[in-house]
MARGUMI-847506 format. One record per residue (C-alpha): chain; residue in one letter; x negated, y negated, z; residue number from 1. Coordinates in Angstrom, 3 decimals. Example, Ala and Ser with C-alpha at 12.3 -4.5 7.8 and 13.67 -1.06 7.14 Angstrom:
@unit = A	code = a	xx = -12.300	yy = 4.500	zz = 7.800	pos = 1
@unit = A	code = s	xx = -13.670	yy = 1.060	zz = 7.140	pos = 2
//
This chain:
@unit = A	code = x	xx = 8.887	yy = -25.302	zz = -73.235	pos = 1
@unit = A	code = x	xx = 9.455	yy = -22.908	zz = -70.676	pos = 2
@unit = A	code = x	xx = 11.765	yy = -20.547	zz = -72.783	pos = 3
@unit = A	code = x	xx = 8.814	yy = -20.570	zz = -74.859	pos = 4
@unit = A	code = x	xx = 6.534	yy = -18.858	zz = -72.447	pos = 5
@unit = A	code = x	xx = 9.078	yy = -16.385	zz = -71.612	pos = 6
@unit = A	code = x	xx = 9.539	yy = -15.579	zz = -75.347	pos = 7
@unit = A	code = x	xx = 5.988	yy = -14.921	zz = -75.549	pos = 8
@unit = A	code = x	xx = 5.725	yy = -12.945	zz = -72.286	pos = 9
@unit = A	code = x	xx = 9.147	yy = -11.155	zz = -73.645	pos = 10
@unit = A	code = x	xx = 7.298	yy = -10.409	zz = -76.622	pos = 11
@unit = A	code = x	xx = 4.148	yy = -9.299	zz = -75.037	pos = 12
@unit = A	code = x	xx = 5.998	yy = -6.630	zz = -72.958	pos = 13
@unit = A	code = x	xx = 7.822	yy = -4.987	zz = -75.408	pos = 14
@unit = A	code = x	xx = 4.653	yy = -4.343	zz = -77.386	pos = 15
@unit = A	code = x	xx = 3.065	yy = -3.079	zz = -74.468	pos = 16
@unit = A	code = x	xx = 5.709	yy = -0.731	zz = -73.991	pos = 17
@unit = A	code = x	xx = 6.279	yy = 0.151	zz = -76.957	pos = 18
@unit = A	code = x	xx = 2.511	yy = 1.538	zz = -77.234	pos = 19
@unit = A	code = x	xx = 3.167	yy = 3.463	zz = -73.881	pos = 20
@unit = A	code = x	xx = 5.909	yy = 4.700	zz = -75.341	pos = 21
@unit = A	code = x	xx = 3.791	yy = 5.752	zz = -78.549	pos = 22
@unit = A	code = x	xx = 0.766	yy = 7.072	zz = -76.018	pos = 23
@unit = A	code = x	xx = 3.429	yy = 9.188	zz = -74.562	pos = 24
@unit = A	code = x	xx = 5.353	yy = 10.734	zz = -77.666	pos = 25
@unit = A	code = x	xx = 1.740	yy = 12.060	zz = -78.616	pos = 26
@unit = A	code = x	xx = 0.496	yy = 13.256	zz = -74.963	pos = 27
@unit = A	code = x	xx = 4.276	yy = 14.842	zz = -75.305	pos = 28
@unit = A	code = x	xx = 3.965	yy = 16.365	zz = -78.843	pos = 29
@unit = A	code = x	xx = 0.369	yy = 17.622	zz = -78.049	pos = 30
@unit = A	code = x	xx = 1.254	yy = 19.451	zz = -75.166	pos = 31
@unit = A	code = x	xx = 4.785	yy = 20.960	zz = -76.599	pos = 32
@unit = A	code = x	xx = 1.835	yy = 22.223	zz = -79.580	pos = 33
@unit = A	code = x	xx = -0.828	yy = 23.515	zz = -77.244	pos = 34
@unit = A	code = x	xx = 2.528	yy = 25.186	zz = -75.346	pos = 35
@unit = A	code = x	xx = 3.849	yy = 26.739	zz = -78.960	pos = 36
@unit = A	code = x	xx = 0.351	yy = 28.304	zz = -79.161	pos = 37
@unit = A	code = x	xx = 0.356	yy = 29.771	zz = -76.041	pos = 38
@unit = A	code = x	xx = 3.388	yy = 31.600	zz = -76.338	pos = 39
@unit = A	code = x	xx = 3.040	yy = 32.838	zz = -79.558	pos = 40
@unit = A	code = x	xx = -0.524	yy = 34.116	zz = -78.478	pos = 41
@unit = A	code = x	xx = 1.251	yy = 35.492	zz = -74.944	pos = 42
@unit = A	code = x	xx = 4.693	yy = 36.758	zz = -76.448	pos = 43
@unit = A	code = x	xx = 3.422	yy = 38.790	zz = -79.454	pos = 44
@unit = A	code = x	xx = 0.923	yy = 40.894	zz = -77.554	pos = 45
@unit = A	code = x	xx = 3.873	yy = 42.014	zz = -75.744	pos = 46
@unit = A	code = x	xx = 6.267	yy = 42.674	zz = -78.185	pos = 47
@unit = A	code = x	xx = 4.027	yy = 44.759	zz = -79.833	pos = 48
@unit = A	code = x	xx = 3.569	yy = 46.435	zz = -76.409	pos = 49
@unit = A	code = x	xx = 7.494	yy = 46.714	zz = -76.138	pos = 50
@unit = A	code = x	xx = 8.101	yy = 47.830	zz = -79.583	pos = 51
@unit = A	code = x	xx = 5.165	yy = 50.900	zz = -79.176	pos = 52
@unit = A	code = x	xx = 6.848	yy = 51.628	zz = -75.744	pos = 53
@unit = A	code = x	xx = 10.299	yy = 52.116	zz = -77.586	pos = 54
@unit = A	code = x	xx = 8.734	yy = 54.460	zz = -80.159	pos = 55
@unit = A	code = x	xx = 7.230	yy = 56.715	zz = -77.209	pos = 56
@unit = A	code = x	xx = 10.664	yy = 57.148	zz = -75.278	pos = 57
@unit = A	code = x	xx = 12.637	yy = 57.714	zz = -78.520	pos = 58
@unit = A	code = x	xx = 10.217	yy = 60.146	zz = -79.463	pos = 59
@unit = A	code = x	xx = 10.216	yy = 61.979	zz = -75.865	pos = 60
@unit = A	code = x	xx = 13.930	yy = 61.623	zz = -75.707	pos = 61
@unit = A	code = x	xx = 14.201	yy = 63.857	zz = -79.247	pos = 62
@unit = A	code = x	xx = 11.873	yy = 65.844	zz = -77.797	pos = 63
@unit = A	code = x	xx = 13.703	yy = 66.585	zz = -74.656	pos = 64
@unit = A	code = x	xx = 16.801	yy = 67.003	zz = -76.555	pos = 65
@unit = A	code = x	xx = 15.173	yy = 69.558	zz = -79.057	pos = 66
@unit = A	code = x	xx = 13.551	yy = 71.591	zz = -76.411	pos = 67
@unit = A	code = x	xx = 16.332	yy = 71.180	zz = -73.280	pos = 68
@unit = A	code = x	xx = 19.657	yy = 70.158	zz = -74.201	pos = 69
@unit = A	code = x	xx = 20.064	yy = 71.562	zz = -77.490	pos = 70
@unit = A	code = x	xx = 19.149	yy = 75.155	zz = -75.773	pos = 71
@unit = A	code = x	xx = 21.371	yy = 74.553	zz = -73.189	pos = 72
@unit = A	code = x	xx = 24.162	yy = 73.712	zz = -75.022	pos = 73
@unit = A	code = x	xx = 24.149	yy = 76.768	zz = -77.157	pos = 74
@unit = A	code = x	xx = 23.443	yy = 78.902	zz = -74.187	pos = 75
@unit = A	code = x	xx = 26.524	yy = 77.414	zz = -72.422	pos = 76
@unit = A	code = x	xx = 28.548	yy = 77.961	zz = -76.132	pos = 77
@unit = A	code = x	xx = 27.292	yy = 81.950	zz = -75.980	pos = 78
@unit = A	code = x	xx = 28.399	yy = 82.860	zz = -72.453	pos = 79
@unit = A	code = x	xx = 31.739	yy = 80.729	zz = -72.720	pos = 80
@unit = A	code = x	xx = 32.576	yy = 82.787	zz = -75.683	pos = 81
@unit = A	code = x	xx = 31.441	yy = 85.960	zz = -74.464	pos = 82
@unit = A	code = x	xx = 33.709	yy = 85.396	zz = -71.264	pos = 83
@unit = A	code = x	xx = 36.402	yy = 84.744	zz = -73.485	pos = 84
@unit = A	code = x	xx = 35.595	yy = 87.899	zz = -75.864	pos = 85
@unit = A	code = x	xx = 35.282	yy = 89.971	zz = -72.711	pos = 86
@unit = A	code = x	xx = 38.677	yy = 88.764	zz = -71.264	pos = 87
@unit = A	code = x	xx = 40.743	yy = 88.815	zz = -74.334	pos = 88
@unit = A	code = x	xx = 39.176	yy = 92.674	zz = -74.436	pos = 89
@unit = A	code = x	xx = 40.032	yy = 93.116	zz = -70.704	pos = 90
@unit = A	code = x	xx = 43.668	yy = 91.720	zz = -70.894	pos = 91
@unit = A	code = x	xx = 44.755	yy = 93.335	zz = -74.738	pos = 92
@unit = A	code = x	xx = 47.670	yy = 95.436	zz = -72.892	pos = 93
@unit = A	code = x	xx = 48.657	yy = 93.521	zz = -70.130	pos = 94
@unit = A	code = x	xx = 51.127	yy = 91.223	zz = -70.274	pos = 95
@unit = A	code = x	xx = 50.262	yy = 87.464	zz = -69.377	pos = 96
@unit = A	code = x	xx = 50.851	yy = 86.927	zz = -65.829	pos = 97
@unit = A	code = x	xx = 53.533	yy = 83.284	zz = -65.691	pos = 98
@unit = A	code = x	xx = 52.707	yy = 83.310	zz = -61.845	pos = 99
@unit = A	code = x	xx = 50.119	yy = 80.918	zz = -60.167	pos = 100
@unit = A	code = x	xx = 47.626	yy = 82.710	zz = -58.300	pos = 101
@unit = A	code = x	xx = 47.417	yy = 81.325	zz = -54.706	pos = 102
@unit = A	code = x	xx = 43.867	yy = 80.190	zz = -55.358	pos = 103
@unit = A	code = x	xx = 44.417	yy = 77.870	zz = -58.375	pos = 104
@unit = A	code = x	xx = 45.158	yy = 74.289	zz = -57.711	pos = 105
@unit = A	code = x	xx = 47.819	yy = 72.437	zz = -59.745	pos = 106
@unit = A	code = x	xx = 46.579	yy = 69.200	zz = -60.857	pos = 107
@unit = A	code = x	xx = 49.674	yy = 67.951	zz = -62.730	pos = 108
@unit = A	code = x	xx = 51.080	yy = 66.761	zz = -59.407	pos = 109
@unit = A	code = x	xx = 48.205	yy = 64.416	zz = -58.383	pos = 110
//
């Protein structure tokens, strides 16, 4: 008789908590929802944000280039190859010079 009564109470328990266990599983799905919105509602905003903040420093980045460095570099191009127009005119009848001057520094030996 008595294993019975614990059968019953056995029984009883499980389907108690089995519903907590179903109460739960929802309370847990609802929130994992309500957390899905939230992000996509928080995370696209700033992606957007990101992705027009991108687009403004590539765009001042070719602007910098097309207005500073590309200037630069063809200044830099002009007066290297003048120097080396106006030494190759300036040195036509001498002969090379083998010697190290005392002022340059030989790197080979570092």
């Amino acid at each position: 008789m008595w294993l019975e009564i614990v059968r019953d109470i056995a029984i009883v328990l499980l389907a108690v908590v089995s519903i907590i266990i179903g109460i739960l599983l929802i309370v847990t799905l609802a929130r994992i929802r309500e957390l899905i919105l939230i992000l996509r509602n928080e995370v696209t905003p700033v992606l957007t944000s990101i992705k027009d903040t991108t687009k403004t420093v590539k765009g001042t980045a070719t602007i910098v280039t097309d207005t500073v460095v590309n200037p630069l570099v063809k200044i830099n191009s002009v007066s290297k190859g003048a120097l080396k127009g106006a030494l190759y005119f300036l040195t036509m009848g001498h002969k090379p010079n083998n010697k190290a001057s005392p002022t340059s520094v030989d790197n080979s030996r570092s």
